[in-house]
C-alpha positions as CSV (number, residue, x, y, z in Angstrom):
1,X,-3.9,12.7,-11.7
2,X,-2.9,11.7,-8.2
3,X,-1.2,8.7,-6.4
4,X,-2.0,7.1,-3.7
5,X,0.1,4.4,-1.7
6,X,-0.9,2.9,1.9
7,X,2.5,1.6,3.5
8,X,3.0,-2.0,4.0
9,X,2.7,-2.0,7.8
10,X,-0.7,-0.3,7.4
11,X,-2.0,-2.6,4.4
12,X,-5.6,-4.3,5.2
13,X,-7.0,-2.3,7.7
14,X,-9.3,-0.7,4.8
15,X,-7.7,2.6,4.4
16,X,-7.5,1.5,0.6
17,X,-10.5,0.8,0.2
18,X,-12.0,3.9,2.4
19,X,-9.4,6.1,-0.3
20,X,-11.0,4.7,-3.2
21,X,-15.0,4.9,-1.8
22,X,-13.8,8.6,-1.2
23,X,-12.1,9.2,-4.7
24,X,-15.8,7.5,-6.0
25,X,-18.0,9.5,-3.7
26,X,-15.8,12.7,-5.3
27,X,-16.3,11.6,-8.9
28,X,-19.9,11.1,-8.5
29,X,-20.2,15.1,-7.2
30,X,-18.7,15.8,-10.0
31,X,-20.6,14.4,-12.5
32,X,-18.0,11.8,-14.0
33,X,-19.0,8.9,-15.9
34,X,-15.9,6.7,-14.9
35,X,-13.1,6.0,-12.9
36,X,-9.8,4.8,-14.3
37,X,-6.8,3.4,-13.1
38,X,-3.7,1.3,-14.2
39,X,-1.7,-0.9,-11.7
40,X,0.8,-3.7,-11.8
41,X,0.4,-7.6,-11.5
42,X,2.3,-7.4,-8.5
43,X,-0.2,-4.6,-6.6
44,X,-3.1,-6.7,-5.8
45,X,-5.3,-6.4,-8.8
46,X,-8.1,-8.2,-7.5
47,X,-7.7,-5.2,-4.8
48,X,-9.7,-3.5,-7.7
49,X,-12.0,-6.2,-9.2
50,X,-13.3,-6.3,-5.5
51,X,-14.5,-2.3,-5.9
52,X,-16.6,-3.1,-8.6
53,X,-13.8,-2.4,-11.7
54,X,-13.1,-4.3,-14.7
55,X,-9.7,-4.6,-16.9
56,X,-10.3,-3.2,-19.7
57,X,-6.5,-3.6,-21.3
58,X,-3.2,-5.4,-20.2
59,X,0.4,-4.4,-21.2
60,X,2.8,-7.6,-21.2
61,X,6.2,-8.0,-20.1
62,X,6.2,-4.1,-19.0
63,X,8.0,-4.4,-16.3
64,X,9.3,-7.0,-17.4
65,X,8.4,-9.9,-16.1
66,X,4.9,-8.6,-15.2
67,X,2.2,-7.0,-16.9
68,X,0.5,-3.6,-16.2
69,X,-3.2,-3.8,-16.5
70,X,-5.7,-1.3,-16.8
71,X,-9.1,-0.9,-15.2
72,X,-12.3,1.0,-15.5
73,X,-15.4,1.2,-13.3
74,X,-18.7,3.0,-14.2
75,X,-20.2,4.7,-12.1
C-alpha cells in the first residue's frame, strides 16, 4: 500500500490525476480487477468520482466531524 500527497502549492496542475492514470496503467499490467482507495470528506472526493470511481462504503463521524469514504473503480 502506498500514499501519495501533492502539496498544496502544487494542487490542480494535474499531477493527481497523471499519479492515479499511472497507478491505473500499472494495475492493468498487472492483471488486477480493481483499484481501491479510502479518503476523507475533506480530500476532494469528487477528485475521485471524476476518475471514473464509485463509493462503495462511508464511515461517519471518523474523524469526527467528517466521514471517511471508500471507493472502488473497475477496471
Amino acid at each position: 500500500m502506498k500514499t501519495f500527497v501533492v502539496k498544496q502549492e502544487n494542487r490542480n496542475e494535474g499531477i493527481g490525476r497523471q499519479l492515479m492514470l499511472e497507478a491505473e496503467k500499472e494495475a492493468k499490467k498487472r492483471n488486477c480487477r480493481y483499484l481501491s482507495l479510502d479518503t476523507f470528506s475533506f480530500q476532494s472526493p469528487l477528485f475521485y468520482e471524476k476518475l471514473g470511481f464509485k463509493k462503495i462504503g462511508t464511515e461517519t463521524d471518523f474523524p469526527k466531524g467528517y466521514e471517511k469514504y471508500y471507493y472502488q473503480k473497475k477496471i
